[in-house]
C-alpha positions as CSV (number, residue, x, y, z in Angstrom):
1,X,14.3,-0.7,14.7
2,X,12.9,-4.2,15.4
3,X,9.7,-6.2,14.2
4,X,8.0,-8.8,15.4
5,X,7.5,-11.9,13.0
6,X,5.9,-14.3,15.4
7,X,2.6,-12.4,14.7
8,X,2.3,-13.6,11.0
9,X,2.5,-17.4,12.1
10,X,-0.4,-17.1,13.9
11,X,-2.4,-15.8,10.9
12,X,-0.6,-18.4,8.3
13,X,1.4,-21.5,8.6
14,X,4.8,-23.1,7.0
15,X,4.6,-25.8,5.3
16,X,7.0,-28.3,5.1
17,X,8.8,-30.1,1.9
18,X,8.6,-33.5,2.2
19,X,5.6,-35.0,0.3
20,X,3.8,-34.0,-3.2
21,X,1.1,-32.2,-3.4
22,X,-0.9,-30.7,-6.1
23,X,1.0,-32.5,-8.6
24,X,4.3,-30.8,-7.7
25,X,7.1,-31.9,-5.8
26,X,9.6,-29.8,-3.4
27,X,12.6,-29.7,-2.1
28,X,14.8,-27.4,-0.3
29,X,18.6,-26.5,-0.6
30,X,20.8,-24.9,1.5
31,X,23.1,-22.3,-0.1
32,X,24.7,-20.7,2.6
33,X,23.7,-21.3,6.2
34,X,25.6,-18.3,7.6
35,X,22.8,-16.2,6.1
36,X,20.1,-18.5,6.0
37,X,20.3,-18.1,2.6
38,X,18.4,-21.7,0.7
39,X,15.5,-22.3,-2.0
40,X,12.8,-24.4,-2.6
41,X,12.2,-26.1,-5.6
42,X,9.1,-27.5,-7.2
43,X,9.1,-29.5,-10.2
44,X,5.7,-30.7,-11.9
45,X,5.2,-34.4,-11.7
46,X,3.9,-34.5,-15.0
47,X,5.6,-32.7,-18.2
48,X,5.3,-33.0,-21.6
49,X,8.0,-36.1,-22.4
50,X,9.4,-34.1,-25.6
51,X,9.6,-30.8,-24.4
52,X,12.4,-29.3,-21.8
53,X,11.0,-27.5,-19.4
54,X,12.4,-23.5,-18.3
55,X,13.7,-22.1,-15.5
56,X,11.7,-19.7,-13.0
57,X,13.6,-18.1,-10.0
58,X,11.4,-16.3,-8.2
59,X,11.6,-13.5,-5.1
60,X,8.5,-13.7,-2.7
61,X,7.1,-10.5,-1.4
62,X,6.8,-9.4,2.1
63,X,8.5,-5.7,2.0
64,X,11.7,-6.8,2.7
65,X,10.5,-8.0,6.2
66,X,8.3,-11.0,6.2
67,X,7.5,-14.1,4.8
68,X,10.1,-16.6,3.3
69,X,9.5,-19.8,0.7
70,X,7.9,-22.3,3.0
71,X,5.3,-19.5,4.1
72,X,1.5,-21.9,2.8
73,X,0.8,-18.4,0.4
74,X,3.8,-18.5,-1.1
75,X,4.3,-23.0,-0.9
76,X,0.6,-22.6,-2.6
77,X,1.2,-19.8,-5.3
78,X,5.0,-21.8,-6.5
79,X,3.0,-24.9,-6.8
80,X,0.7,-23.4,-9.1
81,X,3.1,-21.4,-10.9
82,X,5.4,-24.6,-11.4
83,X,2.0,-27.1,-12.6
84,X,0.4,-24.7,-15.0
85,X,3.4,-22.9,-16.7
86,X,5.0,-26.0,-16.7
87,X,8.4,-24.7,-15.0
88,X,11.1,-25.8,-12.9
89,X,10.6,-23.0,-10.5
90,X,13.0,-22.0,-7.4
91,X,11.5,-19.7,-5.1
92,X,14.5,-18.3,-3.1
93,X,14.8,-17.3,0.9
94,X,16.9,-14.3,1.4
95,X,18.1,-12.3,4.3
96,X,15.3,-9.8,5.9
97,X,14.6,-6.3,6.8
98,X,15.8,-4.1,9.4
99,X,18.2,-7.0,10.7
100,X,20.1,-7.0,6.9
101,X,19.2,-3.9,5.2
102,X,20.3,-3.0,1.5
103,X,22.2,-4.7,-0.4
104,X,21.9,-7.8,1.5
105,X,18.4,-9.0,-0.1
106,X,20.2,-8.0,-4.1
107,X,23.6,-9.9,-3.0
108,X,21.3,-12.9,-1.8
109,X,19.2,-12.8,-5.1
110,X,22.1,-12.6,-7.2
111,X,24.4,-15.3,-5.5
112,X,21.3,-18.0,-5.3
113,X,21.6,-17.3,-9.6
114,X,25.7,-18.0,-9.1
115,X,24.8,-20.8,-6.8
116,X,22.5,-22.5,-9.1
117,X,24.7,-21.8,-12.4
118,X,27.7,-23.6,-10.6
119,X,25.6,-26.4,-9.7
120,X,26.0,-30.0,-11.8
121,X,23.1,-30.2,-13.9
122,X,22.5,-33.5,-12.4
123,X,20.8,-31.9,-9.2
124,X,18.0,-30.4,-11.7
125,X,15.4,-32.2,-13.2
126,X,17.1,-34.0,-16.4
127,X,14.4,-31.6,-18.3
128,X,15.5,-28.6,-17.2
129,X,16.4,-25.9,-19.7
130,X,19.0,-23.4,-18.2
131,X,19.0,-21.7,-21.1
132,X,15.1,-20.5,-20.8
133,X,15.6,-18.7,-17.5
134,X,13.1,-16.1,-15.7
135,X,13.4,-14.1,-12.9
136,X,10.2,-13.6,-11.4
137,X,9.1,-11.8,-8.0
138,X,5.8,-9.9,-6.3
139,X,5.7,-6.5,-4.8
140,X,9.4,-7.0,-2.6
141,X,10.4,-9.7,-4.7
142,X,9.4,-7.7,-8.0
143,X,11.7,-5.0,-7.0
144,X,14.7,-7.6,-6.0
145,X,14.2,-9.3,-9.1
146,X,15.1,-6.0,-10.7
147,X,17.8,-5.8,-9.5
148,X,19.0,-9.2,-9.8
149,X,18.8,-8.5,-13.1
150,X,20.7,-5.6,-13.6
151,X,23.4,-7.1,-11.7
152,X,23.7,-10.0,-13.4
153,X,23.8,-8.5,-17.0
154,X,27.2,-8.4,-17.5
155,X,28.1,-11.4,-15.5
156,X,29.1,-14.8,-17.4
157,X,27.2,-17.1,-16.7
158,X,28.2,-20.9,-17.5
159,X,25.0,-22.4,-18.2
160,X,21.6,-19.9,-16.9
161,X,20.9,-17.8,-19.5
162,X,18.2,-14.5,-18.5
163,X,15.4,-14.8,-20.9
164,X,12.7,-12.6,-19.0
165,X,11.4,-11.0,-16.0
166,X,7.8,-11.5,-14.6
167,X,7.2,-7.9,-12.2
168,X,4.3,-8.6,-10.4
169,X,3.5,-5.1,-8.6
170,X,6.9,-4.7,-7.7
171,X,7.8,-2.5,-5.0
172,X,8.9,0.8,-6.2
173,X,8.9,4.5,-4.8
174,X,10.1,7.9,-4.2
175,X,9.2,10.5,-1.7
176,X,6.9,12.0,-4.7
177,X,3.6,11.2,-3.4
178,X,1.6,9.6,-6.6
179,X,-2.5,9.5,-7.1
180,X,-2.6,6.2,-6.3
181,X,-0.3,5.9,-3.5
182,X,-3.4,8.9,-2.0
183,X,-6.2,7.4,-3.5
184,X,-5.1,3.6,-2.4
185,X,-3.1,4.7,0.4
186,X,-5.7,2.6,3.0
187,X,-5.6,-0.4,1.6
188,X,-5.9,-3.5,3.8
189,X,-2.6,-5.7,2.2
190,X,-0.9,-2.8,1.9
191,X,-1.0,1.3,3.3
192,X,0.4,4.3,2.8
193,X,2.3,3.9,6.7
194,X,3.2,0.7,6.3
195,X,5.1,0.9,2.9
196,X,6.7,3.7,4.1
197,X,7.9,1.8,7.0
198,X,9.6,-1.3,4.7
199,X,11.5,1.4,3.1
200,X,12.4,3.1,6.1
201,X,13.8,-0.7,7.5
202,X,15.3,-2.0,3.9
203,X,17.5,1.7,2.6
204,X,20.4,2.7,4.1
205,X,20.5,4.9,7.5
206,X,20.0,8.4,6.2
207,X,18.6,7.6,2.6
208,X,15.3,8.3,1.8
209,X,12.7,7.1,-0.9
210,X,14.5,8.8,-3.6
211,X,17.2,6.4,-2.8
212,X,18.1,4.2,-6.0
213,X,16.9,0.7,-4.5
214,X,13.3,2.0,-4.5
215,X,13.5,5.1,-6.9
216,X,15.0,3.2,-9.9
217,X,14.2,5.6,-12.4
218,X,15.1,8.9,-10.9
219,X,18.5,10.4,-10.8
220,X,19.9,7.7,-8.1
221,X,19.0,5.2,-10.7
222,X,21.1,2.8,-13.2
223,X,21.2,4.0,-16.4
224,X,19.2,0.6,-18.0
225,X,19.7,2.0,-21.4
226,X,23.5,0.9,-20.9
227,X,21.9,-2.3,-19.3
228,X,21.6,-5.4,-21.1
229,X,17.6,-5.8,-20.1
230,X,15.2,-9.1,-21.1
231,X,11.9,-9.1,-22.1
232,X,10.0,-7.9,-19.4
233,X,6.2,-8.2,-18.5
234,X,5.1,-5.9,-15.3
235,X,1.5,-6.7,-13.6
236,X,-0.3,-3.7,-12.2
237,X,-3.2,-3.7,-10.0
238,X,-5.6,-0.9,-11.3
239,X,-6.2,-0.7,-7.2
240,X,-3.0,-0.8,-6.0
241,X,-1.4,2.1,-4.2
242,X,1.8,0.8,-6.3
243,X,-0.1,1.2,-9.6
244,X,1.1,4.7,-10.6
245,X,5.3,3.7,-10.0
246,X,4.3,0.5,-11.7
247,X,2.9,2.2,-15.3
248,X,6.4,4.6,-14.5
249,X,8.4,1.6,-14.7
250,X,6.6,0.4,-17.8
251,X,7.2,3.7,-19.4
252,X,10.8,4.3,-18.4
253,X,11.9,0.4,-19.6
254,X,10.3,1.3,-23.2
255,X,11.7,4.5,-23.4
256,X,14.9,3.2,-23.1
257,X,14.0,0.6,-26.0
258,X,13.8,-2.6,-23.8
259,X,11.3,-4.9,-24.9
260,X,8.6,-4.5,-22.6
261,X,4.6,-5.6,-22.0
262,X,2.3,-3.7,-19.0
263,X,-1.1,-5.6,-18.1
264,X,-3.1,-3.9,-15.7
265,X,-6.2,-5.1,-13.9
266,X,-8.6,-2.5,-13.1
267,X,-9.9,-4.1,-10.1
268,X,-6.9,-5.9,-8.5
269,X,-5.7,-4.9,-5.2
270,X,-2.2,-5.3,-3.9
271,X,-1.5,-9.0,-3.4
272,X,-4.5,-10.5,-5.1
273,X,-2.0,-13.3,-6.4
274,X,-2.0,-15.2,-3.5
275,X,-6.2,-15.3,-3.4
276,X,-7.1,-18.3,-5.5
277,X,-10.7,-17.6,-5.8
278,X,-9.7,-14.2,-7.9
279,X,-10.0,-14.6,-11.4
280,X,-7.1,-12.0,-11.3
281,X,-5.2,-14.9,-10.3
282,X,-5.9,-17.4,-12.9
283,X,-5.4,-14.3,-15.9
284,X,-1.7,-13.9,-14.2
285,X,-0.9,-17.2,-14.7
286,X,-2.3,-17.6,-18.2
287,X,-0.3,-14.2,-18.6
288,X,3.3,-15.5,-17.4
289,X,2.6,-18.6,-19.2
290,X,2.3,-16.8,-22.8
291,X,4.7,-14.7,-22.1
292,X,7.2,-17.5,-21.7
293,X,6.0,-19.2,-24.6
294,X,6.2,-15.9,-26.8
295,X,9.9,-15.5,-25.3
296,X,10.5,-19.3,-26.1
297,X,9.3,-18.9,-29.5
298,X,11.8,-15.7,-30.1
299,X,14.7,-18.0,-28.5
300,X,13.9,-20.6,-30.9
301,X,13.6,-18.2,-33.9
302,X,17.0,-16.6,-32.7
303,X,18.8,-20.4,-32.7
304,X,17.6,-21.5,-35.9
305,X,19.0,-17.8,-37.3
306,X,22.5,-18.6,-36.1
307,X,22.0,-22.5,-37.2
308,X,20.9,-21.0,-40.9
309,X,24.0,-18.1,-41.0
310,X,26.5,-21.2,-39.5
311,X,25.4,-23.6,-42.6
312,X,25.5,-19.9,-45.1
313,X,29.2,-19.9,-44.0
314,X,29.6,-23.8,-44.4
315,X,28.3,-23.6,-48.0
């Protein structure tokens, strides 16, 4: 099984890191150049001077196969991500489908966190708050950020602490066929053939969509009751093929008691993120960014609760 990449340059461009634009400014980091494994970071260029600023590792989309951080879509969507929630964010490049199948993507995902734990604070902006970390990711990404999570819940981490996770259509399946995978099935960004074909190139020789990697919830599936899970807020598009698995995901995170938010829009097809003009677009943003701020004010509330028990016990 091969693919051709050279076909998506010639529809979309790479950008490069080396000057500031739209009010953010990059850099990239090498983790491991065996497997090509680096990030890019942007950092605002204006923050409030009071205020430290969180954390936002995120997983681009591309089903496994395509794209990478430097890709203008994704160069465009970070910047606005990192200027209007006010975030430190690190969008992370990971091995590709069929040439490194599962696990290599989760392994990447997860080591990029370790990388970036065991860094000194000093090659972070002085304002940024380790402790306020979000794993983010679209479609793909969505579904690596998953599992990024569940791997690293019982890890110890130093100093990145997992405060939420921002699922934007994330990439789940099973050979069930759903309503929406049938009714959406012909969409332009993404069909019925070709999502079937990223699973085909990401799972395991021999597995199929029931596989856990893409069926998380059926009987292949972690148990995430046993999981320690953040706050987690899942965007659906309403015209999505991915829509129904997405509102399954919802459902199966609050049935196991995880805290958990669904917004859907009705109209929004499968990777309206990276389409400015949307107002989708602009009510994703404004949703990531409250989200954060609701899971900042909860972090805040929970440090003041141990400051108040700590002085009880002092007195």
């Amino acid at each position: 099984m091969t693919v051709n990449r050279s076909l998506i340059s010639l529809f979309e461009s790479k950008v490069s890191s080396s000057s500031p634009r739209d009010g953010v400014f990059t850099c990239d980091t090498v983790i491991d150049p065996s497997r090509n494994l680096w990030f890019r970071l942007f950092v605002p260029s204006s923050t409030p001077h009071d205020l430290s600023i969180p954390l936002l590792i995120y997983f681009h989309g591309g089903g496994f196969v395509f794209f990478s951080p430097d890709f203008l879509s994704f160069d465009t969507l970070c910047r606005k991500l990192a200027r209007e929630l006010q975030a430190i964010v690190v969008s992370v490049n990971y091995r590709l489908s069929p040439e490194h199948r599962y696990p290599s993507q989760y392994e990447d995902g997860f080591d990029a966190l370790k990388f970036i734990d065991d860094l000194d604070s000093s090659a972070f902006p002085k304002k940024s708050d380790f402790g306020r970390c979000f794993i983010a990711g679209d479609s793909a990404g969505g579904n690596i950020a998953h599992h990024v999570v569940v791997r690293s819940s019982d890890y110890n981490f130093k100093k990145v602490k997992i405060r939420g996770l921002i699922a934007i259509q994330p990439f789940f399946g099973g050979e069930e066929r759903t309503e929406s995978e049938i009714r959406f099935g012909r969409s332009p960004t993404l069909n019925l053939e070709r999502a079937d074909w990223y699973w085909k190139a990401f799972l395991p020789d021999g597995a199929n969509r029931n596989h856990g990697a893409a069926h998380v919830f059926g009987e292949d599936g972690v148990n995430i009751s046993a999981v320690k899970f953040p706050a987690t807020l899942v965007i659906v598009g309403g015209s999505d093929q991915l829509r129904d698995w997405d509102r399954k995901y919802y459902e199966w995170l609050k049935k196991a008691g995880k805290e958990v938010e669904l917004v859907e829009y009705p109209k929004a097809i499968h990777g309206f993120y990276v389409i400015s003009e949307l107002p989708e677009t602009w009510l994703l943003i404004e949703e990531a960014k409250n989200f954060i701020e609701k899971v900042r004010s909860s972090v805040n509330h929970e440090w003041n609760g141990i400051e108040d028990d700590d002085r009880s016990h002092q007195m």
